[in-house]
LUMGU-394427 format. One record per residue: residue number from 1; residue in three letters; x, z, y of N, C-alpha, C in turn. Coordinates in Angstrom, 1 decimal. Example, Ala and Ser with C-alpha at 12.3 -4.5 7.8 and 13.67 -1.06 7.14 Angstrom:
BEGIN
{pos 1, code ALA, n.xx 13.2, n.zz 7.8, n.yy -5.7, ca.xx 12.3, ca.zz 7.8, ca.yy -4.5, c.xx 13.2, c.zz 7.8, c.yy -3.3}
{pos 2, code SER, n.xx 12.8, n.zz 7.1, n.yy -2.2, ca.xx 13.7, ca.zz 7.1, ca.yy -1.1, c.xx 12.9, c.zz 7.9, c.yy 0.0}
This chain:
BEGIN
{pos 1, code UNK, n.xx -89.9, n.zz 73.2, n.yy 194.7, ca.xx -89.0, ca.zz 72.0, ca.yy 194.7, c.xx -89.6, c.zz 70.9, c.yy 193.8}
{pos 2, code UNK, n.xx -90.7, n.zz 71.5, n.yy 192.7, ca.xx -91.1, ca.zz 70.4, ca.yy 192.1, c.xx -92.1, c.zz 69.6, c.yy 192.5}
{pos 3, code UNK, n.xx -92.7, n.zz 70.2, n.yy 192.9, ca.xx -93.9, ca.zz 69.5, ca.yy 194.3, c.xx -93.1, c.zz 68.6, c.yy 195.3}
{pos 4, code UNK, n.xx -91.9, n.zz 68.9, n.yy 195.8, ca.xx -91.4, ca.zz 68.3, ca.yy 196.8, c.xx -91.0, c.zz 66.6, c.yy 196.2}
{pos 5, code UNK, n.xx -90.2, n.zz 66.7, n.yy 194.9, ca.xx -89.9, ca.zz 65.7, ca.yy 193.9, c.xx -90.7, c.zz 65.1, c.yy 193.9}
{pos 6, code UNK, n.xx -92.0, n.zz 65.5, n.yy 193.6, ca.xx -93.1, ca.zz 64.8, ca.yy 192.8, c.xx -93.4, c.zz 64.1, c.yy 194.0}
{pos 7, code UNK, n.xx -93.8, n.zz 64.6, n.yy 195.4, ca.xx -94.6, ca.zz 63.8, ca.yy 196.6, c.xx -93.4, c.zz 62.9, c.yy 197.1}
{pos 8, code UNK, n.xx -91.9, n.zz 62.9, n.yy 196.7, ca.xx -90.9, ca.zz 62.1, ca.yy 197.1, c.xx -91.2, c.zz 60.8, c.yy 196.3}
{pos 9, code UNK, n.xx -91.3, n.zz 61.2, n.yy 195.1, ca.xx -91.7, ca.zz 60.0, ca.yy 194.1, c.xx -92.7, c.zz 59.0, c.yy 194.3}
{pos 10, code UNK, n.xx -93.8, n.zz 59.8, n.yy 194.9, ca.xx -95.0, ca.zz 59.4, ca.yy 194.6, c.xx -95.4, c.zz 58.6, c.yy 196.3}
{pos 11, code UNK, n.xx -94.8, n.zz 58.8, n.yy 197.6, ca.xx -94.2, ca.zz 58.6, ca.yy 198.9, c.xx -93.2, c.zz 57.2, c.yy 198.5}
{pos 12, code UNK, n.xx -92.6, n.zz 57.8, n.yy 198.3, ca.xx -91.3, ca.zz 56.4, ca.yy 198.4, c.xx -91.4, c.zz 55.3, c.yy 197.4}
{pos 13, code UNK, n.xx -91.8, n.zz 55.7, n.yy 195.8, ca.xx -91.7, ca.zz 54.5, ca.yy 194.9, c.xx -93.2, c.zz 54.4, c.yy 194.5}
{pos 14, code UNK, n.xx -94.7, n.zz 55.2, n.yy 195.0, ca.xx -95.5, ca.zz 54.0, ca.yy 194.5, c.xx -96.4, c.zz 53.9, c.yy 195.6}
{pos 15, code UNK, n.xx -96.5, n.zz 54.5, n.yy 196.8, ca.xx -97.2, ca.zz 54.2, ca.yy 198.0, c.xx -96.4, c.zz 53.5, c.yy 199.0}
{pos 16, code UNK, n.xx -95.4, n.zz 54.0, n.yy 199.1, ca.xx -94.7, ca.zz 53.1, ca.yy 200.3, c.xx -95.0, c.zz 52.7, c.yy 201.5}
{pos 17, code UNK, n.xx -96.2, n.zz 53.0, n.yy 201.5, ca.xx -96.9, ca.zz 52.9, ca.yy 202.7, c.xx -98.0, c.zz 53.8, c.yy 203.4}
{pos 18, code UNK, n.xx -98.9, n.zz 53.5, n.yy 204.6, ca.xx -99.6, ca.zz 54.3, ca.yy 205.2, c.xx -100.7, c.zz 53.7, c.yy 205.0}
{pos 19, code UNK, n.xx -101.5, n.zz 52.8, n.yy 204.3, ca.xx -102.5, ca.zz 52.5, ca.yy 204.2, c.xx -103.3, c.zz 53.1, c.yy 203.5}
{pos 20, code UNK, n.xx -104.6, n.zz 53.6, n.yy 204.3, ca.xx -105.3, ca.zz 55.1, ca.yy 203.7, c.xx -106.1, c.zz 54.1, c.yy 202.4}
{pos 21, code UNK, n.xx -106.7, n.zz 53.2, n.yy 202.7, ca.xx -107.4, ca.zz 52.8, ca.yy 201.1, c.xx -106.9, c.zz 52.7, c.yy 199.7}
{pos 22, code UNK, n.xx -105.4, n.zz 52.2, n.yy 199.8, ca.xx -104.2, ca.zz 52.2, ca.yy 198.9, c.xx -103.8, c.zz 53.5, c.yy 198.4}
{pos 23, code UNK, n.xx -103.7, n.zz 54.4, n.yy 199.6, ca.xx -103.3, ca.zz 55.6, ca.yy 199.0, c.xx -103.9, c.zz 56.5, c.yy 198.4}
{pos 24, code UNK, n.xx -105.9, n.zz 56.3, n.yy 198.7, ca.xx -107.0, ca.zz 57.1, ca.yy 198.2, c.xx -107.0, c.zz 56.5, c.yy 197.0}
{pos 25, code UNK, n.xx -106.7, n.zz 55.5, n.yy 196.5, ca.xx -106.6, ca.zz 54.9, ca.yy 195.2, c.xx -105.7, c.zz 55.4, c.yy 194.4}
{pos 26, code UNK, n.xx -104.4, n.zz 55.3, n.yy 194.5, ca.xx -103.4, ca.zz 55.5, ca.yy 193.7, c.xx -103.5, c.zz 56.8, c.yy 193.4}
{pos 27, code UNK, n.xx -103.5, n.zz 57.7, n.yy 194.6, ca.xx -103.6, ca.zz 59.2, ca.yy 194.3, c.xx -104.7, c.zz 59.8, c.yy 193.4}
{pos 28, code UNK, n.xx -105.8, n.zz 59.3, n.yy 193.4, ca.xx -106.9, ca.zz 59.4, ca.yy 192.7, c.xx -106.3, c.zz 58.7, c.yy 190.8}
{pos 29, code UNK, n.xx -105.9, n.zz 58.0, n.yy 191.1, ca.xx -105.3, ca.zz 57.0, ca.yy 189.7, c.xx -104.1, c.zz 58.2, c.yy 189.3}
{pos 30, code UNK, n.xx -103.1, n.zz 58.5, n.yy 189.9, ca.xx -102.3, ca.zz 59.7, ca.yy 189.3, c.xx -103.1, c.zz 60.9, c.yy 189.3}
{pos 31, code UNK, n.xx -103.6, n.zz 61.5, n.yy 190.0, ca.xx -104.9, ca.zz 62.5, ca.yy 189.6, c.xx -105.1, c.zz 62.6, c.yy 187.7}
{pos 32, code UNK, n.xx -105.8, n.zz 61.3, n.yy 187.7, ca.xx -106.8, ca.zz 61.5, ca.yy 186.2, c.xx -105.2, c.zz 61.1, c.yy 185.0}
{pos 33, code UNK, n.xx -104.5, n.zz 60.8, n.yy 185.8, ca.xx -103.1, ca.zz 60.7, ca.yy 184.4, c.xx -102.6, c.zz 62.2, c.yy 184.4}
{pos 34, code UNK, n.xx -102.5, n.zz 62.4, n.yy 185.9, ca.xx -101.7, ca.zz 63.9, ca.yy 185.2, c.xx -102.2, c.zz 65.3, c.yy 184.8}
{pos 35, code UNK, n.xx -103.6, n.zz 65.6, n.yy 185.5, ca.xx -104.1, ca.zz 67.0, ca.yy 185.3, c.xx -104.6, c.zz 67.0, c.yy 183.4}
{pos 36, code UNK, n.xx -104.9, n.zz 65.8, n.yy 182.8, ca.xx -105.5, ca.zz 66.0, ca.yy 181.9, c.xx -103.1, c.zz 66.6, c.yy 180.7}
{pos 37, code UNK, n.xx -102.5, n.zz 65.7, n.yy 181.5, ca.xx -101.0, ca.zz 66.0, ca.yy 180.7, c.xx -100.2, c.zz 67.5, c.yy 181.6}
{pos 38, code UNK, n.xx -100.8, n.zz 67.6, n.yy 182.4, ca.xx -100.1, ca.zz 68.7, ca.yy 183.1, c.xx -100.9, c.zz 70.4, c.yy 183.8}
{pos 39, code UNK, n.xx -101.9, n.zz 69.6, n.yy 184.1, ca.xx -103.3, ca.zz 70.9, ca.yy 184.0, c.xx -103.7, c.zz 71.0, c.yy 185.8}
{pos 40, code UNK, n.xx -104.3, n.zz 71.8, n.yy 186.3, ca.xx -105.3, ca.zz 71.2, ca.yy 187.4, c.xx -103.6, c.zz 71.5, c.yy 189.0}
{pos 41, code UNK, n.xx -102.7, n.zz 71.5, n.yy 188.7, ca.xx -101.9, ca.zz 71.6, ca.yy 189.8, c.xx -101.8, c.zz 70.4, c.yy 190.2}
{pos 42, code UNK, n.xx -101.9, n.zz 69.3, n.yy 189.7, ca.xx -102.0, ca.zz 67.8, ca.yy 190.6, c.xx -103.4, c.zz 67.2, c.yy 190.7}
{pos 43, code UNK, n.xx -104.4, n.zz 67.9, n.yy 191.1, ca.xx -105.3, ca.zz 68.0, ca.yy 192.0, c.xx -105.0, c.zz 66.8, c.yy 192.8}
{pos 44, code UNK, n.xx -105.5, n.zz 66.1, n.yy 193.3, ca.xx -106.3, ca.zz 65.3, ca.yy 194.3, c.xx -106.1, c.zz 65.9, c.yy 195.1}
{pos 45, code UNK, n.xx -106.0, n.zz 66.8, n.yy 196.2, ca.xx -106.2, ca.zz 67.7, ca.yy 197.1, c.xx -104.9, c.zz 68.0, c.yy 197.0}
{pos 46, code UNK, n.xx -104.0, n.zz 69.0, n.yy 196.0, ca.xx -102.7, ca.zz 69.1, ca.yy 196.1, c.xx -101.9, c.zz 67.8, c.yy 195.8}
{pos 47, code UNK, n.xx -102.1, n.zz 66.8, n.yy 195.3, ca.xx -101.0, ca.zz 66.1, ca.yy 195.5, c.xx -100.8, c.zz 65.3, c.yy 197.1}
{pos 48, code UNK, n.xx -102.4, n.zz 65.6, n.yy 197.8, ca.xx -102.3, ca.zz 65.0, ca.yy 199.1, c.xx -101.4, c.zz 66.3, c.yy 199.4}
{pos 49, code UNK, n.xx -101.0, n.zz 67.3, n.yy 199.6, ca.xx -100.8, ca.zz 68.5, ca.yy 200.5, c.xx -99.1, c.zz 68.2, c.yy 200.0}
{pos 50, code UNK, n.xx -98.7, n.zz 67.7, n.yy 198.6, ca.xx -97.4, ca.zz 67.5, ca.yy 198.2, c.xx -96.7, c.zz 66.5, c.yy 199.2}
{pos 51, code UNK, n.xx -97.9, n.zz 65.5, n.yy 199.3, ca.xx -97.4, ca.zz 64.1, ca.yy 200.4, c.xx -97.3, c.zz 64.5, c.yy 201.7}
{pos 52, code UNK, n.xx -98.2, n.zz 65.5, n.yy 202.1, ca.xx -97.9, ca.zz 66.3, ca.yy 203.8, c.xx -96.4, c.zz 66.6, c.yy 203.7}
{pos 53, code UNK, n.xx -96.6, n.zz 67.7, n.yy 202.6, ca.xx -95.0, ca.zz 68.2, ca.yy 203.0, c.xx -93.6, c.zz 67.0, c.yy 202.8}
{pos 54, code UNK, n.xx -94.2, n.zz 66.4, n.yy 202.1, ca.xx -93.3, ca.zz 65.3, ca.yy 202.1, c.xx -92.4, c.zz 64.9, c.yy 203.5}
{pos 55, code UNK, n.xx -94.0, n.zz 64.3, n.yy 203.7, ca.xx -93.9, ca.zz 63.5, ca.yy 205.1, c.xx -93.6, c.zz 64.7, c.yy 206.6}
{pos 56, code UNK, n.xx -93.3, n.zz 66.1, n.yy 206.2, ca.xx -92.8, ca.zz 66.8, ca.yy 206.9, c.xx -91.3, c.zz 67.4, c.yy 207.0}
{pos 57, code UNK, n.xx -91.1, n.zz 67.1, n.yy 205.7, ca.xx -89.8, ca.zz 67.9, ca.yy 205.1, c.xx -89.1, c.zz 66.9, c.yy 204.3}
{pos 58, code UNK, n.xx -88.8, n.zz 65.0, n.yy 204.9, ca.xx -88.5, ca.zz 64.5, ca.yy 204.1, c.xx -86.6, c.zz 64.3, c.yy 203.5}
{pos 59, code UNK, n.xx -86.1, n.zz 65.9, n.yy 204.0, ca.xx -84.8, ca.zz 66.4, ca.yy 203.6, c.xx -85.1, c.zz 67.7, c.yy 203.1}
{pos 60, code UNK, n.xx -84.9, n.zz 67.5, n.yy 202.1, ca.xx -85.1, ca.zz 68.5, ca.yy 200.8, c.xx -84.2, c.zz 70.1, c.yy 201.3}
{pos 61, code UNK, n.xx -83.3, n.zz 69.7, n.yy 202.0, ca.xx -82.7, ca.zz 71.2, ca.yy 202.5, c.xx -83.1, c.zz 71.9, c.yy 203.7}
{pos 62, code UNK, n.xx -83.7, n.zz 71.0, n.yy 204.2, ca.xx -84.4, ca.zz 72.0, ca.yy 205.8, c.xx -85.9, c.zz 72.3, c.yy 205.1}
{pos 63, code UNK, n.xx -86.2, n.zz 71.6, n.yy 203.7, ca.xx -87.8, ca.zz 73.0, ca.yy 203.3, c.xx -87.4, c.zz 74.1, c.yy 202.2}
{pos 64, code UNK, n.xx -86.1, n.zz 74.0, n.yy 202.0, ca.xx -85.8, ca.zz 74.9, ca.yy 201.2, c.xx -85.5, c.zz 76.1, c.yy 202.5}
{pos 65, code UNK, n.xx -84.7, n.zz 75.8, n.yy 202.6, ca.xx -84.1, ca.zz 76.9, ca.yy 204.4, c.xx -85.5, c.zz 77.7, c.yy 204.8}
{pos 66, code UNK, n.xx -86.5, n.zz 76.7, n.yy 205.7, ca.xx -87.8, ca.zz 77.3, ca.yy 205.9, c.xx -88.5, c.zz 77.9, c.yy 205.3}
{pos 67, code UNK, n.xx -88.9, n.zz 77.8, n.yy 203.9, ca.xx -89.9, ca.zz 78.5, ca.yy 203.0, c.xx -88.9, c.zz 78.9, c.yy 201.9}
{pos 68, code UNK, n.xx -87.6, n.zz 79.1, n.yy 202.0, ca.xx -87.1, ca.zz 80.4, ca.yy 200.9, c.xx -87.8, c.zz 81.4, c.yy 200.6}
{pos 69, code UNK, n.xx -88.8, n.zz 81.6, n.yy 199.2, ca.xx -89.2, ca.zz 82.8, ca.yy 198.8, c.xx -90.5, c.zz 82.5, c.yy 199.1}
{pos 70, code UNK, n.xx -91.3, n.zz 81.5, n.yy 200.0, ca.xx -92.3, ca.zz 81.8, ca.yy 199.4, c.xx -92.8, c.zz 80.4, c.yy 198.7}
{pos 71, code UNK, n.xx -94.2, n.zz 81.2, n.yy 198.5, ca.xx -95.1, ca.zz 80.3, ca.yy 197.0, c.xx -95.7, c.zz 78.7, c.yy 197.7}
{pos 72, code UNK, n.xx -95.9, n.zz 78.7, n.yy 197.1, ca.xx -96.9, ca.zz 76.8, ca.yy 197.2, c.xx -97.9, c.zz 77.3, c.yy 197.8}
{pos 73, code UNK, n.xx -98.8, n.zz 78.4, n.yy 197.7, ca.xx -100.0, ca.zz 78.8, ca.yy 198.4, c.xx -99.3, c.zz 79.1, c.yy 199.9}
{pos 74, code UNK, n.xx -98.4, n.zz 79.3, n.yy 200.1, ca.xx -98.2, ca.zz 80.0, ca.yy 201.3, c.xx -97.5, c.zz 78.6, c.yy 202.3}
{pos 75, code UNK, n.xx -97.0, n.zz 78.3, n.yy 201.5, ca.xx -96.8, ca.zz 76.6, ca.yy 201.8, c.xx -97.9, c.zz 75.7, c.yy 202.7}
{pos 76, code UNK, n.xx -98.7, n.zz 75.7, n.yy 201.4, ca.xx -100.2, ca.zz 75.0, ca.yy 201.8, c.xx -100.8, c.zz 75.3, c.yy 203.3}
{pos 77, code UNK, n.xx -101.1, n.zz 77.1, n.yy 203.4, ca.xx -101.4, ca.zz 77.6, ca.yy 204.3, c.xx -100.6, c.zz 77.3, c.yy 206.1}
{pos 78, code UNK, n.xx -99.1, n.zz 76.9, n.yy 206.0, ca.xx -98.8, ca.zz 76.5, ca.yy 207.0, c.xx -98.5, c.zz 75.3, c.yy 207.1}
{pos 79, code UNK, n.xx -98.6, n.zz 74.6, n.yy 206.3, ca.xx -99.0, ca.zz 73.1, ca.yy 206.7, c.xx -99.8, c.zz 72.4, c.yy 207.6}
{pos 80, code UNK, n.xx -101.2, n.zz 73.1, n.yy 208.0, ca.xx -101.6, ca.zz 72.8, ca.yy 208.9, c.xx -100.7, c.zz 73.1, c.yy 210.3}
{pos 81, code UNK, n.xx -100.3, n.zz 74.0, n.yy 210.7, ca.xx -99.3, ca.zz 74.2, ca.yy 211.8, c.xx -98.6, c.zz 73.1, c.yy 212.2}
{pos 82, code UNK, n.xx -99.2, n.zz 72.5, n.yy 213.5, ca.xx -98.2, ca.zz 71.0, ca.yy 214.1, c.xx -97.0, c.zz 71.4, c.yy 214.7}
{pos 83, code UNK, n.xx -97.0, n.zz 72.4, n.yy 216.0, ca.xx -95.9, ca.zz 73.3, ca.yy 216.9, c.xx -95.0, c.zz 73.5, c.yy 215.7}
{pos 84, code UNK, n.xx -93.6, n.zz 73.1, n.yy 215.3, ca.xx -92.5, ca.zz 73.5, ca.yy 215.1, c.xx -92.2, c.zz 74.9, c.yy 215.1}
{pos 85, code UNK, n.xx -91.9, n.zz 75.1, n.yy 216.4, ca.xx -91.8, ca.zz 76.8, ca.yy 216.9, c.xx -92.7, c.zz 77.5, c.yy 216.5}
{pos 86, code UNK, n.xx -93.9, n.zz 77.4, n.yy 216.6, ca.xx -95.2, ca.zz 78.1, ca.yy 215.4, c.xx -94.7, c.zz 78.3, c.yy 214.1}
{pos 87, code UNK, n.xx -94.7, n.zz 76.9, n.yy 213.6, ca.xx -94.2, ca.zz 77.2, ca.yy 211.9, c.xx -93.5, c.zz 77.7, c.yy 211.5}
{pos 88, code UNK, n.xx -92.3, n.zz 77.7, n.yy 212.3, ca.xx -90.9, ca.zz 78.0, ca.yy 212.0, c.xx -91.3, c.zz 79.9, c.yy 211.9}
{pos 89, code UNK, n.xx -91.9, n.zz 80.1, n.yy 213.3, ca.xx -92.4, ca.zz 81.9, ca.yy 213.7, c.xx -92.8, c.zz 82.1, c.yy 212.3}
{pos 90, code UNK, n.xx -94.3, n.zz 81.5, n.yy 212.1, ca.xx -95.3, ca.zz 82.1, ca.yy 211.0, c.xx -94.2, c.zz 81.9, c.yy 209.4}
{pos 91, code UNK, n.xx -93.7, n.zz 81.0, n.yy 209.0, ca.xx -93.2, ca.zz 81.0, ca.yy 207.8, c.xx -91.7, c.zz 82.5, c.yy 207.8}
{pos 92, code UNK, n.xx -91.1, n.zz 82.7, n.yy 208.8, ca.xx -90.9, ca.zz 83.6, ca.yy 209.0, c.xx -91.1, c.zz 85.4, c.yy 208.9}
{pos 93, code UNK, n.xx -92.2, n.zz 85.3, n.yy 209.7, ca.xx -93.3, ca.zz 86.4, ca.yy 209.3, c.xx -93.8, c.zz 86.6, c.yy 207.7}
{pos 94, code UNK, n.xx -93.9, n.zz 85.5, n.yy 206.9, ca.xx -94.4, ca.zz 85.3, ca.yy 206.2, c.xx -93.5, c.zz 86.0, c.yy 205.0}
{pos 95, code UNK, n.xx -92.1, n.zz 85.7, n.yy 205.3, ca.xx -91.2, ca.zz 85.6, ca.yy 204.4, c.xx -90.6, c.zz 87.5, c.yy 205.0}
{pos 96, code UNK, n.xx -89.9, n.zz 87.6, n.yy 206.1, ca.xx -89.9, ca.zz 89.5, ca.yy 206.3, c.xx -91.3, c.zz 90.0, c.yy 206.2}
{pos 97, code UNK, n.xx -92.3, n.zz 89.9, n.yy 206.6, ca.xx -93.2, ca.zz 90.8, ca.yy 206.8, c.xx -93.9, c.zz 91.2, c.yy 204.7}
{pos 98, code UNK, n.xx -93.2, n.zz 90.4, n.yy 203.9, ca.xx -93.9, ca.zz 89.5, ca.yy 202.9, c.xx -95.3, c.zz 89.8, c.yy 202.8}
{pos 99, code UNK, n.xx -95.9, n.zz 89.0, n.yy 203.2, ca.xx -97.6, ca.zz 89.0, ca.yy 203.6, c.xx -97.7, c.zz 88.1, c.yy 202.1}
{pos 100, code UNK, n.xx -98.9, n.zz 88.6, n.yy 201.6, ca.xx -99.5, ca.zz 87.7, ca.yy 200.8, c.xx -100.4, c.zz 86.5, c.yy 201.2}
{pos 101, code UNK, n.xx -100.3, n.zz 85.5, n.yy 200.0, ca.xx -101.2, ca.zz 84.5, ca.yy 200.8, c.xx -102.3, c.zz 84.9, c.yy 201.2}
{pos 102, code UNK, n.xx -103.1, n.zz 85.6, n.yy 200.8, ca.xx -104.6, ca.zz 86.0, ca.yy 201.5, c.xx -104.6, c.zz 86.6, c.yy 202.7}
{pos 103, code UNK, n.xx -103.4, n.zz 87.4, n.yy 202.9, ca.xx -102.8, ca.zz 87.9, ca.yy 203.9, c.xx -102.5, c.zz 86.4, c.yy 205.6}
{pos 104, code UNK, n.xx -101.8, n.zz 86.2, n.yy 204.9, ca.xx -101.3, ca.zz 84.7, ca.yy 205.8, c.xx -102.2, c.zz 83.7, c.yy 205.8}
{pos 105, code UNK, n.xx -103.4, n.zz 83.6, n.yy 205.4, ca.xx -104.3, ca.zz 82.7, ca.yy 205.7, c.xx -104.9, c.zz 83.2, c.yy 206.7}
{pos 106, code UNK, n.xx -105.4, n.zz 84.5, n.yy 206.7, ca.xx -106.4, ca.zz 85.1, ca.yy 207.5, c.xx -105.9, c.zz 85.7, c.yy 209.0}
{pos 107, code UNK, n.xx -104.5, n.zz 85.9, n.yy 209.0, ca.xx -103.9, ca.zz 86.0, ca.yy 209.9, c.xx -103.5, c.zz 84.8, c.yy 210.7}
{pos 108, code UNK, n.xx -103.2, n.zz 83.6, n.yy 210.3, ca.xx -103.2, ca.zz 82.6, ca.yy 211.2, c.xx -104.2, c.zz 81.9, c.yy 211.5}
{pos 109, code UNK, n.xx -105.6, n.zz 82.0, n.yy 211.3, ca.xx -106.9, ca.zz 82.3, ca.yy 211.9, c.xx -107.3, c.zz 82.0, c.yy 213.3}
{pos 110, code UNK, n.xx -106.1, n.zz 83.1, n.yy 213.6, ca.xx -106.6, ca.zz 84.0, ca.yy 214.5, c.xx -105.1, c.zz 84.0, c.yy 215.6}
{pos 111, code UNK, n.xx -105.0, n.zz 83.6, n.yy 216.8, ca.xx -103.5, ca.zz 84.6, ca.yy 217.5, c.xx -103.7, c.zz 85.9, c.yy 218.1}
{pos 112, code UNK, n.xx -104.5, n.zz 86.4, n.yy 218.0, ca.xx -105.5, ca.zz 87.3, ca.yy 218.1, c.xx -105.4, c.zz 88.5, c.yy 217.1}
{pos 113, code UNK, n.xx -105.3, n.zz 88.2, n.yy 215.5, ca.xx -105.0, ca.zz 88.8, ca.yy 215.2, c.xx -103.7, c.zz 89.1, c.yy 214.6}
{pos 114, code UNK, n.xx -102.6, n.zz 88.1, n.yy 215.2, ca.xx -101.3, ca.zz 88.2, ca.yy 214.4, c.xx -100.5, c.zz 89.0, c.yy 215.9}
{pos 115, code UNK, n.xx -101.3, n.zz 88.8, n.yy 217.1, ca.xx -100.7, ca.zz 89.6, ca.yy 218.4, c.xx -101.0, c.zz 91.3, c.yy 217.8}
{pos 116, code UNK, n.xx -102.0, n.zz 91.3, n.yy 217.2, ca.xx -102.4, ca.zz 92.7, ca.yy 217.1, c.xx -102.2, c.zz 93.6, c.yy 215.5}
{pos 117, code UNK, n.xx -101.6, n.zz 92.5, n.yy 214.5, ca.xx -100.8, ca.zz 93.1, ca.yy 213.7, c.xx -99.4, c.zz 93.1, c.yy 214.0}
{pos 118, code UNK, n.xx -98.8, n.zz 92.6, n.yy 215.2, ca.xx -97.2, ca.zz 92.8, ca.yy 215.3, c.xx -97.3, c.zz 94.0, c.yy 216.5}
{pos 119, code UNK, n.xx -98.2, n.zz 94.5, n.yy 216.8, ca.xx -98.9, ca.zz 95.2, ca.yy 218.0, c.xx -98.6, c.zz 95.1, c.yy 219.4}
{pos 120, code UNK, n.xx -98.5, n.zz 93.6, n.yy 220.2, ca.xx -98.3, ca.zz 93.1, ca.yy 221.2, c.xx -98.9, c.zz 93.8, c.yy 222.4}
């Protein structure tokens, strides 16, 4: 939830927009203020992944619903997932089967290997 806050903030009141040169700036500009006051979780890299989910989940109760229980890593990992019905499956899986993130990285890989760990 505090990732989600943070990429709401950081989305609505200082980007405001889609302009990629603007936003490789700023993000890079909050980067060097916060890791040195908060330590390496607002990464450059994770605060872009904060702004994905943002711009995926921009009602704070349908990402709570989908990813009850799991971590930011496991987060991350299905983020890439465009298909709805995909994500909705794998965050799922993720949460009964509780796969670890090393687990859920390496399994969505693959449909191949997630047919043949549910044994299709």
């Amino acid at each position: 939830m505090l990732y989600w806050n943070m990429s709401k903030a950081v989305r609505e009141e200082i980007i405001k927009s889609k302009r990629a040169k603007y936003g490789e700036r700023i993000v890079q500009s909050l980067t060097a203020q916060l890791i040195p006051r908060y330590g390496r979780g607002f990464s450059k890299r994770n605060l872009w992944n904060m702004i994905k989910l943002y711009d995926k989940y921009p009602i704070l109760q349908s990402l709570l619903g989908e990813f009850k229980g799991l971590s930011w890593t496991h987060i991350i990992n299905l983020l890439p997932i465009k298909d709805d019905l995909k994500h909705e499956f794998y965050a799922t899986l993720c949460q009964k089967e509780r796969w670890s993130t090393r687990t859920s990285r390496h399994l969505f890989l693959s449909r191949k290997r997630i047919s043949a760990y549910l044994h299709f």
